[in-house]
N, C-alpha and C positions, 0 to 999 in steps of 0.2 A: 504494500500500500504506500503509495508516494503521497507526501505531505506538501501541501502548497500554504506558504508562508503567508498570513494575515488575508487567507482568504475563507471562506465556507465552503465544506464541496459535501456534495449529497453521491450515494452509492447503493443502489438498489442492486442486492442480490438473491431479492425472491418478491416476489408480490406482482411480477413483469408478468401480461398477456396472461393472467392465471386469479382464479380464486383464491387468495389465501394464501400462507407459501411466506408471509411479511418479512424478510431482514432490509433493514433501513439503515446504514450505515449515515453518520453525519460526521464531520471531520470541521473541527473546527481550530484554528491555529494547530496548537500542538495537543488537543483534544480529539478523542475520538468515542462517540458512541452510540451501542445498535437502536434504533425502536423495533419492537418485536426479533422474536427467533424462531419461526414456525416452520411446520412439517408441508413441503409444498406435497399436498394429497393429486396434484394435478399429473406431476414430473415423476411421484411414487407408484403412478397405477399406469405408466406406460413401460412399467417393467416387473412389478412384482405384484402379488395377488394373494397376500396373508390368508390362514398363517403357513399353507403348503409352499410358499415360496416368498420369503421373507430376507431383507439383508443382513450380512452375520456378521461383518463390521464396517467401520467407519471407511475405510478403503473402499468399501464396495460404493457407497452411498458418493462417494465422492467419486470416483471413476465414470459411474454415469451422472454426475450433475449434478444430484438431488442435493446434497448437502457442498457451498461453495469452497472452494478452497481460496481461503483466510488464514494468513500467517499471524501467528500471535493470539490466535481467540478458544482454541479449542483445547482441553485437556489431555487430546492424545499427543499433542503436540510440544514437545520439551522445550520451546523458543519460548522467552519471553513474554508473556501478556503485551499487547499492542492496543486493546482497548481497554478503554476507563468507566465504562459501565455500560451496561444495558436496562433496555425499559421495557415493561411489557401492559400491554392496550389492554387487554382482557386474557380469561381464561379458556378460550375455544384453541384447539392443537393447531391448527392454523396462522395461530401467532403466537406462540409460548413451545411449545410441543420438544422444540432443538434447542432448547437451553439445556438438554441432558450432555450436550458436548461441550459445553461452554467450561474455561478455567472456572475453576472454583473460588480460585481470590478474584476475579471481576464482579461487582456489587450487581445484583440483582434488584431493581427495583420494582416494585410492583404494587400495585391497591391490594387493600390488606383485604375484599372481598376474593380477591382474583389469588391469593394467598392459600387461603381456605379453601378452593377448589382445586388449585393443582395439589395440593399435598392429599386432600380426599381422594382425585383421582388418581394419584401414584399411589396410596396404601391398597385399593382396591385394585390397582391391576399386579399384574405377575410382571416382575421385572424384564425391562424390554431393553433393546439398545436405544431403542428410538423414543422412550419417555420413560425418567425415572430421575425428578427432581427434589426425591427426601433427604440428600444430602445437601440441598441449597439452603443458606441460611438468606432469606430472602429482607429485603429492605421494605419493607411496606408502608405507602403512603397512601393520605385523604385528599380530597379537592381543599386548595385553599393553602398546602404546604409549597414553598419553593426549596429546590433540589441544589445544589450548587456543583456541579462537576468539573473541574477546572476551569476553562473560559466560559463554559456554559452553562445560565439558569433553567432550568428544566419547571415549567408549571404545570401541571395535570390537572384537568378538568373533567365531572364525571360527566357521562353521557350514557344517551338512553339504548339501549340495545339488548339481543335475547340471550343473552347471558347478564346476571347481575354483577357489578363491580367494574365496567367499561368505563375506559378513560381517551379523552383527548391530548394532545400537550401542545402548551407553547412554549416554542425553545428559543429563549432568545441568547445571540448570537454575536462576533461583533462586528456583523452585517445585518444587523436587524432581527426579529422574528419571523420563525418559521413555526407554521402550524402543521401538524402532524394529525387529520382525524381520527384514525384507528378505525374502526366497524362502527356506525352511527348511521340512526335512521330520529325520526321526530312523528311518529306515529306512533311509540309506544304506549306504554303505560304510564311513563314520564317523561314524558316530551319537553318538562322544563328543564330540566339538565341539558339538553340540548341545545337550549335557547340558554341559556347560563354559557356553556360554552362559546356559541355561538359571540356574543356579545362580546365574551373577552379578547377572541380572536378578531373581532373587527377592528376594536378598540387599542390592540397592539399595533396595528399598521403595519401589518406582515408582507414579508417582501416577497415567500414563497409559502403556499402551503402543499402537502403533500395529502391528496384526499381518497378514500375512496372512492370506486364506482363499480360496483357490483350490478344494480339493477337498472342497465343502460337497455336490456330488453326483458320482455317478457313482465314490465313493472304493472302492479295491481294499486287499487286505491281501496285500502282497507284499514281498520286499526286493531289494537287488544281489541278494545269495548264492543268494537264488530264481532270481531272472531268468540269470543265472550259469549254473544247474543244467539251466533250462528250454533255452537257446542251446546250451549241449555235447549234449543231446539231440538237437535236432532238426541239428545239425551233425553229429553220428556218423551219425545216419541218412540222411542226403544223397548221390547216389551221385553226382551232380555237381556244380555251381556253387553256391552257397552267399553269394544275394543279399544284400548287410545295410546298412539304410537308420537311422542313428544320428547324431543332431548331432555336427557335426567338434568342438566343444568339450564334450564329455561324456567327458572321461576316465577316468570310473569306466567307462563301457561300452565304450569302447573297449581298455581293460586288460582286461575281460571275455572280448571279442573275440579278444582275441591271444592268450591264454593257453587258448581253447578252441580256436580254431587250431593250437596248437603241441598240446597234447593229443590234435588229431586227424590230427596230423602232414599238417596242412596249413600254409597262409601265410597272413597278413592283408595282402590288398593294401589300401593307403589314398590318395586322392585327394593331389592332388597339393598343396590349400589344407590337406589335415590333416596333408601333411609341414611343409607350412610352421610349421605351428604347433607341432608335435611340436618339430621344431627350436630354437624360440623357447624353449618350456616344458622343455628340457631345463635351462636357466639358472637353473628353479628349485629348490634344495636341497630345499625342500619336497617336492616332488612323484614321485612313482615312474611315470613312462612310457616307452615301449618308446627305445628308442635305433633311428633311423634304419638304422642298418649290421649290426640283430639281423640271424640269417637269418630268422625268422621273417616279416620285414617285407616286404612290395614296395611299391613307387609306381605307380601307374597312371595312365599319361599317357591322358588323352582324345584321342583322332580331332579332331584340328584340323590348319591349315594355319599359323597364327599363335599363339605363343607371347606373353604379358604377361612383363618384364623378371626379373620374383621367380622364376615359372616357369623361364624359361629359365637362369637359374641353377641352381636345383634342378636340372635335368636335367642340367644340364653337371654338376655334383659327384656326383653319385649314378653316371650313368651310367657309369661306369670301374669301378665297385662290381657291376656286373650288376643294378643292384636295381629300376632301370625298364623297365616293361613295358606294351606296347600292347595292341590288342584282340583281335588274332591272337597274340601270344604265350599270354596268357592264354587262351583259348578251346580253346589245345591240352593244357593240362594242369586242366579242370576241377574233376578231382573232389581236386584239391589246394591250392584258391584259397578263403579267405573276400573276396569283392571288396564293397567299401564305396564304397557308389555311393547317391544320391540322385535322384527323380523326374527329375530333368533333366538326367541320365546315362543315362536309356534307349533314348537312338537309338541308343548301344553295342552293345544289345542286337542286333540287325543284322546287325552283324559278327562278334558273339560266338555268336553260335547255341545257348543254352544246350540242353545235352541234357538224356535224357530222366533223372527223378531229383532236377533241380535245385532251388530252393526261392527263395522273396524273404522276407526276415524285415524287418518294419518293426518298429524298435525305440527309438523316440520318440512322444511326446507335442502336450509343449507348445511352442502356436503363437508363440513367442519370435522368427522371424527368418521370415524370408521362404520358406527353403527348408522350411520345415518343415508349410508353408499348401497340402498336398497337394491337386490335385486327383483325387479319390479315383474316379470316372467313368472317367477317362480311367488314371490306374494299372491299372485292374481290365480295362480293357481291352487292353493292354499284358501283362499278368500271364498272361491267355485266351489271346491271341495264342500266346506262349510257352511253354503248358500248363504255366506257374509258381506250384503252391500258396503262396500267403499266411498267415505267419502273426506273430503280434502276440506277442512277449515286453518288456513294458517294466515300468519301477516308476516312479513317479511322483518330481519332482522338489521336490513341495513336501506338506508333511504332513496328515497325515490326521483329518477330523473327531475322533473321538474324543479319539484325541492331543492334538489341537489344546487341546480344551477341559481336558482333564488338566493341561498347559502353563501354559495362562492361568490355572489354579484355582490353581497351585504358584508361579507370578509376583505373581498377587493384586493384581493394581493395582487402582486406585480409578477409575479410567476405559479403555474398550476400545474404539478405533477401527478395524476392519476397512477392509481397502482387499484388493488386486489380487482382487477376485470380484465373480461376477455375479448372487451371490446374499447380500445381504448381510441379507435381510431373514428369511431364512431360518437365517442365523449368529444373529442377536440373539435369534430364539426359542429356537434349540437351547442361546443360552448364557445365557436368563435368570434361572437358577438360582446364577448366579457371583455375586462379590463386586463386583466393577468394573459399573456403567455401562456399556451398550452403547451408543456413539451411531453415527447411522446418518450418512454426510458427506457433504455436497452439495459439486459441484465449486465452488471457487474462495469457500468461506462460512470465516467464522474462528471458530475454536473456543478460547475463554480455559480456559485451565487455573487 
């Protein structure tokens, strides 16, 4: 990495022509640091197809692409540390995920929500190459703190999106401020974060921002409170099982979920990795989630013979409670269960025998994690089997053209670097009316500010 003397340079080495994927290098004097470090899921599935053909180390990941080769960043690396921190936008694998390679003396920054959720989902999974951040001692910040990292002040601002603890930052520099959006939409459930954001970065007179644009096609005009209204619908109408297929870390939807449950004086039963985490997220003041021991709540333990250590705990504490339940429990009181299950929870189906009445609601999106990379063939035939109508209530997680260009027109910076889409070429024309510069980023080229 070559340093350019008392100027700014920006270096995208994931987030290019791709969903997801974020590293954001910023280089400022003799500062340097990443925003996000994510698993590009786009550059991973044009070679490998878990868990029968999975990478077995870092060599390989790096031979074809997937992971950049960065002198000075990564722990297999015996050179020197070259960067001075990293920051990370939220807890979706997409931008967090490849901090498992990251030195260990480089500081970790993170929203103390987004904290809470990677360490939940590192104890919950089986040690991986490609995610396993319990040995990171992570820095955790709130909106409102500023960061100091050698030349550069770091401000993080929270913002609304379908994971809770999503941050913005402004990084000011000593060429100005640059905004950084992360994953941000303003249709949530808290669209005033966004507008909080929104306000700050006007008001710093940013010379570049660096923004998403995920939904350049295929964009819907919907909100929570829609999708909300849509879910109590079709759940009042269900005369039995009431399938519902939603990221374990979407806690706007899953608040959704339970609250249309208890209105329909039914239950929300949830998997046993989203008690975990309910559990975890109850620690934060911030946040309003169902309490494990609601009556609303159940756990639903999967058909296994072997239980993982965190599991087996859960079930020993809950169980005294009545609040875990199997597949045959459930399947006798159907038409009183919202059951929160995902594609590779359907051999359940089996023993649950859904009657007639029943429904499968898929109510996600974006291909952030692994469980979420449906094979849609093989659902639909599973759905047939069961004579389970399908249907799609979601709101998207990140904002919508128009919006978008409203956003950047009220921000006004003098340059606009799109990253997490796959259509960026497509962005520059709808925004060539704005004030800022569209420039279009190749991976791993430097951009002087």
């Amino acid at each position: 990495m070559c340093m350019v003397k008392n100027r700014t340079v920006l270096t995208f080495y994931g987030g290019v022509n791709e969903i997801g994927g974020n590293k954001i290098m910023l280089q400022d004097k003799d500062t340097r640091v990443f925003f996000d470090f994510g698993m590009s899921f786009t550059m991973r599935k044009q070679f490998y197809s878990p868990p029968f053909l999975s990478p077995k180390s870092e060599n390989s990941l790096q031979e074809l692409g997937i992971l950049p080769r960065i002198k000075g960043v990564y722990k297999f690396d015996p050179a020197p540390a070259e960067v001075d921190a990293v920051f990370i936008s939220h807890g979706h694998l997409d931008h967090s995920a490849y901090l498992s390679f990251i030195k260990r003396e480089i500081p970790i920054y993170c929203g103390e929500t987004t904290q809470i959720i990677l360490r939940s989902l590192s104890e919950i999974r089986r040690p991986d190459l490609e995610f396993n951040v319990l040995d990171i001692e992570f820095k955790p910040f709130r909106t409102g703190r500023k960061i100091r990292v050698g030349s550069l002040e770091v401000e993080p601002f929270h913002v609304d999106h379908s994971v809770p603890g999503a941050y913005g930052f402004l990084i000011h520099t000593s060429n100005g401020t640059v905004v950084y959006t992360g994953d941000f939409r303003d249709h949530g459930a808290k669209p005033e974060m966004t507008r909080d954001f929104v306000e700050h970065a006007r008001n710093s007179d940013p010379v570049a921002v660096v923004t998403e644009a995920t939904n350049m096609t295929g964009a819907t005009v919907s909100s929570e409170a829609e999708v909300e209204s849509k879910l109590d619908w079709i759940v009042a109408a269900a005369d039995g099982i009431v399938l519902a297929e939603f990221s374990y870390s979407d806690v706007d939807r899953l608040n959704s979920f339970f609250h249309i449950a208890k209105r329909n004086q039914r239950c929300l039963a949830i998997s046993l990795k989203q008690a975990h985490l309910l559990e975890a997220l109850r620690m934060d003041k911030g946040l309003t989630v169902p309490a494990l021991d609601d009556e609303g709540v159940l756990i639903f333990r999967k058909s296994k013979k072997r239980f993982d250590r965190w599991e087996s705990q859960l079930i020993e504490k809950y169980s005294g409670q009545g609040k875990i339940f199997d597949v045959f429990e459930v399947s006798k009181q159907q038409c009183k269960v919202v059951l929160a299950v995902s594609f590779y929870d359907f051999e359940e189906l089996i023993q649950l025998k859904p009657v007639a009445g029943s429904c499968y609601v898929l109510s996600a999106s974006e291909p952030f994690n692994e469980e979420m990379e449906l094979d849609y063939e093989r659902l639909v035939n599973w759905l047939r089997h069961y004579g389970l109508p399908q249907y799609h209530a979601h709101v998207s997680g990140h904002i919508m053209p128009l919006r978008l260009k409203k956003t950047l027109k009220e921000i006004n910076s003098t340059r606009i670097f799109p990253v997490h889409t796959e259509n960026a070429d497509l962005f520059a024309k709808f925004m060539r009316d704005l004030r800022g510069h569209v420039t279009l980023v190749e991976r791993g080229k430097e951009y002087k500010l």
